[in-house]
N, C-alpha and C positions, 0 to 999 in steps of 0.2 A: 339793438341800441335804442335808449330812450332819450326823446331830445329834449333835454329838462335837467340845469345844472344839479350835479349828485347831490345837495344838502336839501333840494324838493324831494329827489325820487327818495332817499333813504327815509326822510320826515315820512313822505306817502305808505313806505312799508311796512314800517314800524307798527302804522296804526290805519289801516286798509280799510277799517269798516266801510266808511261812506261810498268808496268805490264801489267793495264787494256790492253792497247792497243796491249798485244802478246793474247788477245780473242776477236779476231775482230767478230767472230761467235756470241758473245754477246754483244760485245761497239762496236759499226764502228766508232764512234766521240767520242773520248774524249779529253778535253782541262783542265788547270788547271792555274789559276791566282792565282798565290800567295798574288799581293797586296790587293787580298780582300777574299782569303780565302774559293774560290770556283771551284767547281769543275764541270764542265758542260760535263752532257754524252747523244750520244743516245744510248739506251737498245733495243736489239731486245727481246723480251716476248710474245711466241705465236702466231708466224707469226705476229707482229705487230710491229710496230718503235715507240719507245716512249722517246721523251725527258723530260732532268731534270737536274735542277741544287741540285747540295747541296754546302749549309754552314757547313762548315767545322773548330773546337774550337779546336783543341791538346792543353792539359795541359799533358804535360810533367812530374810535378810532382806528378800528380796523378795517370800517366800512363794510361791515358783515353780520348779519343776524343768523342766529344761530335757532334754531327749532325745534320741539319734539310733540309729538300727537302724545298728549297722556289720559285720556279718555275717548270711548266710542271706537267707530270705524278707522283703522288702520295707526290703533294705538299701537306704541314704541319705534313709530316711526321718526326719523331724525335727520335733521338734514342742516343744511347752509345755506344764504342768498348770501351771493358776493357781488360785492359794487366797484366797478372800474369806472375811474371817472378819464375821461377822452375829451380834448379839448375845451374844459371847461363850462362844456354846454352840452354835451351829452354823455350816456351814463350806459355800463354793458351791463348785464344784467345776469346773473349766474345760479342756477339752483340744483345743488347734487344734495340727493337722498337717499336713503336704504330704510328699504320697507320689511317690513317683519310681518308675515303671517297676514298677508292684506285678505289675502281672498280664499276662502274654500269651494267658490264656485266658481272659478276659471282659473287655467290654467296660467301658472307667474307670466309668461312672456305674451302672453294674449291681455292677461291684467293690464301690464308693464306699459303697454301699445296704448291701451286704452284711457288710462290715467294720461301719458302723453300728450294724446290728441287734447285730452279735459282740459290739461294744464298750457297747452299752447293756445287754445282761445278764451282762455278768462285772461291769460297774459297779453295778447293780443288787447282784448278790450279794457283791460286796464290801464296798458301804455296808451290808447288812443286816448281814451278819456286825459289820463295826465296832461298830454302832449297839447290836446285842445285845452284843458282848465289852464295851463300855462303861457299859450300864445295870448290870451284873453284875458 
């Protein structure tokens, strides 16, 4: 849950840059073009630099951005964030993906684990940050 009425947290994911870029230990590059809807980063994962752009959809009225990596590390990757909003002042937060061809140097379920752990503390530090730039 993030405590941050959903027209913040969906406005924040839309367009993530400034956040990404307070976890430089995980993005050093990130850039985001709005006229086409992408977001280009580099990932540090496992002592390793890995870039990638993603295609970036918000529908707004559905309350779900829609995703796909089309260049770099873990291109045709594709995925969803869904947004439940919960009494009006806080927001659930959802992201199911299917990865294609991520890694030829670990094993998918070992990969799978790892990305995991990645994606639960940049999420982590993104809601806190939110949660603080919003009480303030």
């Amino acid at each position: 849950m993030v405590r941050v009425p959903l027209e913040k947290c969906f406005q924040e994911a839309v367009n993530p840059t400034e956040r990404l870029k307070k976890i430089p230990e995980r993005f050093p590059v990130v850039e985001h073009d709005s006229a086409t809807s992408r977001l280009k980063l580099q990932v540090l994962f496992l002592g390793r630099s890995k870039d990638l752009t993603i295609h970036i959809l918000p529908d707004k009225a559905a309350s779900k951005i829609d995703f796909e990596i089309v260049e770099g590390w873990l291109k045709g990757t594709q995925g969803v964030l869904l947004f439940s909003d919960y009494q009006r002042q806080q927001v659930e937060v959802g992201l199911v993906a299917k990865t294609k061809n991520a890694s030829s140097w670990l094993p998918d379920f070992i990969f799978s684990t790892l990305i995991e752990a990645v994606m639960h503390h940049v999420s982590l530090s993104l809601r806190n940050d939110l949660e603080k730039d919003y009480k303030n």
